[in-house]
C-alpha positions in Angstrom: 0.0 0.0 0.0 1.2 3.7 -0.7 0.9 6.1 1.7 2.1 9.0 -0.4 -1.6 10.8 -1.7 -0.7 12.7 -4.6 -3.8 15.1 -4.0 -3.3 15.8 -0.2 -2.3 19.2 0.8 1.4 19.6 1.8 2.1 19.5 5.5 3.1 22.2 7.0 6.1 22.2 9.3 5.8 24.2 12.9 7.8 27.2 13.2 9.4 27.8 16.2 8.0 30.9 18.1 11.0 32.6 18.5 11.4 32.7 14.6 7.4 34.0 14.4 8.2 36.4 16.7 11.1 37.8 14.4 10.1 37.6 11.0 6.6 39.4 12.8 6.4 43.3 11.8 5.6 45.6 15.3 1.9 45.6 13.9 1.4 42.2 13.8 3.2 41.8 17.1 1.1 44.1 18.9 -2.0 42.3 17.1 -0.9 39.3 19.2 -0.7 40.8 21.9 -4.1 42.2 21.8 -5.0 39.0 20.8 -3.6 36.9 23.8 -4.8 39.3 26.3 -8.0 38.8 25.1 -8.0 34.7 25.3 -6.3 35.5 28.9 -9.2 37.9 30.2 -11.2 34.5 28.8 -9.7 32.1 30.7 -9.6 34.2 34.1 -12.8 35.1 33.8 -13.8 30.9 33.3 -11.7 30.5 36.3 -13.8 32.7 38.2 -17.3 31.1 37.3 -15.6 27.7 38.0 -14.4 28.6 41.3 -17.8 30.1 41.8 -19.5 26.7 41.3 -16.9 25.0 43.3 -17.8 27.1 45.9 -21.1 26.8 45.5 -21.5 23.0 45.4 -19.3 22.9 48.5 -21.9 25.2 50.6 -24.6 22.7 49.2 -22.9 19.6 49.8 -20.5 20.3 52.1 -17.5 19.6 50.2 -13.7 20.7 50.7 -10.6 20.2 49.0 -8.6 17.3 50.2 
């Protein structure tokens, strides 16, 4: 059997960050920036409601870490 598909899309090897980071111009640098602010406001705020339904099953069932 042949694995080689002459029709599939080339793969496309993972650049190392640190070479993103320096071929990026300053606008699309600071786009990133915005950008990962944004999924980190995301993820603290999905901290929050999960901390707030920790505590909240805790108060109902009485439930602590251990």
């Amino acid at each position: 059997m042949i694995d080689d598909d002459p029709f599939a899309p080339p793969v496309k090897k993972a650049v190392p960050l640190e070479q993103q980071l320096e071929n990026a111009s300053i606008d699309e640098l600071e786009f990133r920036i915005e950008r990962l602010k944004t999924e980190i406001a995301a993820c603290e705020e999905a901290i929050k409601a999960k901390r707030a339904q920790r505590a909240a099953a805790d108060s109902v069932f009485g439930g602590g870490r251990s």
